[in-house]
C-alpha positions as CSV (number, residue, x, y, z in Angstrom):
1,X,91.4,36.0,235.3
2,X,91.5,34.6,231.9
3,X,89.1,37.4,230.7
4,X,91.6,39.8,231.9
5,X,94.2,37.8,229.7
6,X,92.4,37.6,226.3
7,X,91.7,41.6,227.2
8,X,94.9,42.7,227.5
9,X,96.4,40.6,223.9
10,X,93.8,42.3,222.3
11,X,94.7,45.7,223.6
12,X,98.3,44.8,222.9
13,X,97.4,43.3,219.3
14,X,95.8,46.4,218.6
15,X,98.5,48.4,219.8
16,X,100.8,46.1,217.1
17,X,98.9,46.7,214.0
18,X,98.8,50.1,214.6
19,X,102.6,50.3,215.1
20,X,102.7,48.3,212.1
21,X,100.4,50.6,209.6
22,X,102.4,54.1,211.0
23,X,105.6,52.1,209.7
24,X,104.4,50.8,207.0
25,X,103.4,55.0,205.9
26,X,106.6,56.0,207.2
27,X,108.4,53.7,204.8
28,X,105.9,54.0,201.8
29,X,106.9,58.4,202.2
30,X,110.1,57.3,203.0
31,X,110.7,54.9,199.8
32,X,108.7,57.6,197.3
33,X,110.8,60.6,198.4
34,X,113.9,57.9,197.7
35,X,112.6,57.3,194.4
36,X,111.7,61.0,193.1
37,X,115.6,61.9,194.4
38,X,117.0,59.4,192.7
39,X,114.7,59.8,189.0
40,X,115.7,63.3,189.3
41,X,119.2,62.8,189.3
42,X,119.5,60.4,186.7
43,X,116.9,61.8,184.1
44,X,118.6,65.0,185.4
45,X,120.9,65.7,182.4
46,X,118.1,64.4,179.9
47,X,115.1,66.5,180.8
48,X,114.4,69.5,180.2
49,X,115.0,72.4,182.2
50,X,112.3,75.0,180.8
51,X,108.5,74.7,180.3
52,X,109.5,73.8,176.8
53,X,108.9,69.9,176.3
54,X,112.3,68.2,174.6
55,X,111.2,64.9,173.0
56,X,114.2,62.2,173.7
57,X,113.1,59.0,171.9
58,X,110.0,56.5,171.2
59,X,110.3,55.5,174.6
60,X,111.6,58.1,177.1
61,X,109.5,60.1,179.2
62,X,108.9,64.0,178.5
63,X,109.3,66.2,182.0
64,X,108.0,70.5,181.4
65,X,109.6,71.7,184.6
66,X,111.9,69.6,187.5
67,X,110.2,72.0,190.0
68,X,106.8,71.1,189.0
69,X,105.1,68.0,189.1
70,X,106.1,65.7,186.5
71,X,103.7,64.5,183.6
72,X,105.1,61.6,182.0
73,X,104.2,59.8,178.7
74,X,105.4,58.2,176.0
75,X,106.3,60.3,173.1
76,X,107.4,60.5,169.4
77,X,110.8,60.0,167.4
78,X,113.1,62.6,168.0
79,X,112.2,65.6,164.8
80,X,112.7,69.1,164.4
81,X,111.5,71.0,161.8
82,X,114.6,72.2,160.5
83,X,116.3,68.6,159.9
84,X,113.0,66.9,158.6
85,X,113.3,69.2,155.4
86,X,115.7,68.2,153.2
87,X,117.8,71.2,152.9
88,X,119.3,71.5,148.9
89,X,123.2,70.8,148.9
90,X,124.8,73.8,148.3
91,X,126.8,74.5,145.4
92,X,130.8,74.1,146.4
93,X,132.5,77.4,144.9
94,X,134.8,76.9,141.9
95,X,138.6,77.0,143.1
96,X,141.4,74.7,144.7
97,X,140.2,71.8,146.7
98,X,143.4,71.8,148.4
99,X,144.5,67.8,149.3
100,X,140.8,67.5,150.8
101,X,139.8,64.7,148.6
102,X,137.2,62.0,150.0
103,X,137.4,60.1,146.5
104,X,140.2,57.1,145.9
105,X,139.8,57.2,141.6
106,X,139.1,60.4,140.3
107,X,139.2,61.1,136.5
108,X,141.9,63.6,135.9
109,X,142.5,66.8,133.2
110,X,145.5,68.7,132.8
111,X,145.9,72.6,132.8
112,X,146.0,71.5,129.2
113,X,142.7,70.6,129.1
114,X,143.5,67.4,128.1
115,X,142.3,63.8,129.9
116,X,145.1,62.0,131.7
117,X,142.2,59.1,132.7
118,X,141.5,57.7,135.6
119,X,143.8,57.2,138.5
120,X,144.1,56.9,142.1
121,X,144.7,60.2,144.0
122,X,147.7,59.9,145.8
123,X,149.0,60.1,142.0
124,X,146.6,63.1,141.3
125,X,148.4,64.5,144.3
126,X,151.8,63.8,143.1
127,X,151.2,65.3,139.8
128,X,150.0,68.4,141.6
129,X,152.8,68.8,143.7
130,X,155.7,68.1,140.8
131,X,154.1,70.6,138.4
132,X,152.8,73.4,141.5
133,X,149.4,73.4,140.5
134,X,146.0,73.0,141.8
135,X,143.1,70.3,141.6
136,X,139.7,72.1,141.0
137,X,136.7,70.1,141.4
138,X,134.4,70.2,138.0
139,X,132.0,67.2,138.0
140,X,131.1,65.8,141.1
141,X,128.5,63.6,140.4
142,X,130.5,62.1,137.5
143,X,131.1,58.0,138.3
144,X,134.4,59.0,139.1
145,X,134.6,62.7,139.9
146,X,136.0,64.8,137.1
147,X,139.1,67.1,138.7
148,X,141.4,69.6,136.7
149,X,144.8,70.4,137.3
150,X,144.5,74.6,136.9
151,X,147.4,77.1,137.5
152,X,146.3,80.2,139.7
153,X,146.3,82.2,137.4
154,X,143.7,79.8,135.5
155,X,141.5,79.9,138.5
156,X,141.3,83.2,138.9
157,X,139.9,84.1,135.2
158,X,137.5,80.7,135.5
159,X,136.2,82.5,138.9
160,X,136.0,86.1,136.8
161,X,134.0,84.1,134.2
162,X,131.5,82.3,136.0
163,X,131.0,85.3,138.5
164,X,130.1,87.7,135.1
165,X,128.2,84.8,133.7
166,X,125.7,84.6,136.7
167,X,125.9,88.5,137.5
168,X,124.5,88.4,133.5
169,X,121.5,86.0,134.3
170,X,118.5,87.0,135.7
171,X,117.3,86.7,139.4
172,X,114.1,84.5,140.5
173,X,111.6,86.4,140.1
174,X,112.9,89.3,137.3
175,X,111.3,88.9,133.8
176,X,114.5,88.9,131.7
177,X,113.4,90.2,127.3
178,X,115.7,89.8,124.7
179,X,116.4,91.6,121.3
180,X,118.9,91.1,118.6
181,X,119.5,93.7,115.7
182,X,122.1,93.5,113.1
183,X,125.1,95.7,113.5
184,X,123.4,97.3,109.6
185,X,120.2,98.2,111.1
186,X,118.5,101.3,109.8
187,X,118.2,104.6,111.8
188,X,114.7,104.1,111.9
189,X,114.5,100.5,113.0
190,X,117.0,101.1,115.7
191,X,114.5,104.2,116.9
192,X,111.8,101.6,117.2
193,X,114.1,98.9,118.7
194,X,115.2,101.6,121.2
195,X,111.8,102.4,122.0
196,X,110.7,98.6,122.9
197,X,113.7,98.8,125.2
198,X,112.9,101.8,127.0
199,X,109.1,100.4,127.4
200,X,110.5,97.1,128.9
201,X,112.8,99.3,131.4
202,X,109.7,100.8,132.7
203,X,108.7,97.9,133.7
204,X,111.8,97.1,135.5
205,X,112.4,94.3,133.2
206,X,116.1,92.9,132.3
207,X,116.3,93.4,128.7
208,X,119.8,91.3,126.9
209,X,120.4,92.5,123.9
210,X,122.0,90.8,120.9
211,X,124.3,92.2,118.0
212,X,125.3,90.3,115.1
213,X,128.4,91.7,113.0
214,X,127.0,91.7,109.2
215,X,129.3,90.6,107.0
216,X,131.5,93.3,105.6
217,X,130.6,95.9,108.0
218,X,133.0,97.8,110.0
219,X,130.7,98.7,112.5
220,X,131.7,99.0,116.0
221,X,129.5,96.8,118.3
222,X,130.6,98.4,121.5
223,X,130.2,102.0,120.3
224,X,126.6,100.7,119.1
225,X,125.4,99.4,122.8
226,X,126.6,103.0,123.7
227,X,124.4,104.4,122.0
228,X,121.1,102.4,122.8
229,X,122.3,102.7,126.3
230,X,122.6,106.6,126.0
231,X,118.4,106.5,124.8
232,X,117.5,105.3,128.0
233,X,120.1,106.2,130.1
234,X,117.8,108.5,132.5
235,X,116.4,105.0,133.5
236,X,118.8,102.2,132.6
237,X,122.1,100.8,133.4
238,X,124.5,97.8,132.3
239,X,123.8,94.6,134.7
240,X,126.1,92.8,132.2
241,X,128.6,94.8,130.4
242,X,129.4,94.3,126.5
243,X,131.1,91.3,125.7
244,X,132.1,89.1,122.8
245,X,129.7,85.9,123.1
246,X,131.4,84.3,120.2
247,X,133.0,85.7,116.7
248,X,130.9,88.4,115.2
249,X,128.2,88.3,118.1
250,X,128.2,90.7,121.0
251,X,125.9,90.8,124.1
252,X,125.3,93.1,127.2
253,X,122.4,93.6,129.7
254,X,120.3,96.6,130.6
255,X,118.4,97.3,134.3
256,X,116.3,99.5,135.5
257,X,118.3,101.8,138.0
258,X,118.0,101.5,141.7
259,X,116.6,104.8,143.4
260,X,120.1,105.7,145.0
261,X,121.4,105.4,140.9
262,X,118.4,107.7,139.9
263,X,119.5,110.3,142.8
264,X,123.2,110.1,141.9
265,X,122.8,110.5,138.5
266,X,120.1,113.5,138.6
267,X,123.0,115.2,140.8
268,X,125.5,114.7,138.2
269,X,123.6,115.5,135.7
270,X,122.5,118.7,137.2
271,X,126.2,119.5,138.1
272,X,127.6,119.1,134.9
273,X,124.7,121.5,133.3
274,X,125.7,124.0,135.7
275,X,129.2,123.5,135.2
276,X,128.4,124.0,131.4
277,X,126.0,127.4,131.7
278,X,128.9,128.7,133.8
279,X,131.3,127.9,131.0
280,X,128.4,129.7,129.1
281,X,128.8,132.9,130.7
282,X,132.4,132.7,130.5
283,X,132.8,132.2,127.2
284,X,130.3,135.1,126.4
285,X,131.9,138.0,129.1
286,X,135.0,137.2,127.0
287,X,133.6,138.0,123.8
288,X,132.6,141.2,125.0
């Protein structure tokens, strides 16, 4: 009888521990399910969503793809490529700055171009607006910032000025020669000057060239870059047209043409010899 007994709690305590492991797997599947649901929905808006791996911080995790398994590990700083390089500041253009000013003393010029000092600029802004004109932004790295009160009309021929100056200078990369002659020089030296130029053209070289106005000379500098240009004109064009650098000293720019210049001016030129051998004929049916 007491066999029977000690049989059946051992059948029965058997019976428990097995009840016991099945739950105990039930609520193991049960709990991990749980826990991939609820990692998913917060690291949801964080992760990823294509096979291309976002790195979040030191210390968050790094998920390829939601639908695949995840891989997680610890990771580097946030860095891209394109903010790790320390992109050159930009150049602001020359012109009104409008009542955008992120500086409280600024050092101020009249239209004038005379100083006025320093001063807050609320009272740069109140001169502006009792005279109508403009602040235009010239030194910014200046300890305070150098600004200029300019009239529209100023801007504009400033703008025209700096954008003939740097259509004049030459571009990275283009070997830029330079030649000065006197506006006196002899027929023959001017042949041989004219020569060097059109050798340097060849070679698609920027070639700025330099008169000087002799004393007592009447010469017209202009008329004189004309003529050099006309030598070479098959191949060459103004970059920088002729210009007064300062009293008695001229200066202009030559370039090679571009192929669509070579084309154009071969038509012309062929036109206008047609043009003039039908003239030609003209001309000589008349006589007769």
């Amino acid at each position: 009888m007491a066999f029977g007994k000690l049989r059946n709690c051992t059948v029965w305590g058997q019976c428990c521990e097995k009840m016991t492991a099945i739950g105990m797997m039930k609520l193991l599947c049960h709990t991990t399910r749980n826990e991939n649901r609820y990692a998913k929905r917060f690291f949801g808006t964080l992760l990823t969503q294509t096979s291309q791996k976002r790195v979040l911080s030191p210390f968050w995790l790094v998920v390829p793809d939601l639908t695949k398994s995840a891989v997680f590990g610890l990771t580097q700083p946030f860095c891209t490529a394109e903010k790790s390089q320390t992109a050159p500041k930009s150049k602001a253009q020359f012109g009104s700055v409008g009542r955008r000013i992120p500086y409280r003393i600024l050092h101020v010029i009249n239209q004038d171009g005379e100083s006025l000092g320093h001063m807050h600029r609320a009272e740069a802004l109140q001169l502006m607006d009792q005279h109508n004109l403009k602040l235009v932004l010239l030194r910014e790295n200046a300890d305070p910032p150098v600004y200029r009160l300019m009239t529209g009309q100023q801007i504009h021929e400033e703008q025209l000025r700096r954008a003939e100056k740097k259509k004049g200078s030459p571009k990275p990369g283009v070997v830029q020669k330079e030649l000065s002659i006197s506006s006196t020089i002899a027929k023959n030296d001017l042949e041989t000057k004219t020569k060097q130029i059109a050798q340097w053209i060849e070679k698609k070289y920027h070639v700025k060239i330099t008169i000087r106005q002799a004393r007592d000379s009447n010469t017209d500098m202009f008329l004189l870059f004309d003529q050099i240009l006309e030598t070479v004109s098959e191949k060459a064009t103004y970059l920088s047209k002729p210009k007064v650098a300062r009293e008695g000293v001229s200066t202009c720019v030559l370039r090679h043409m571009s192929d669509k210049e070579l084309k154009a001016y071969q038509k012309n030129k062929n036109s206008t010899e047609e043009n003039k051998a039908s003239e030609d004929l003209k001309s000589n049916d008349l006589c007769q």
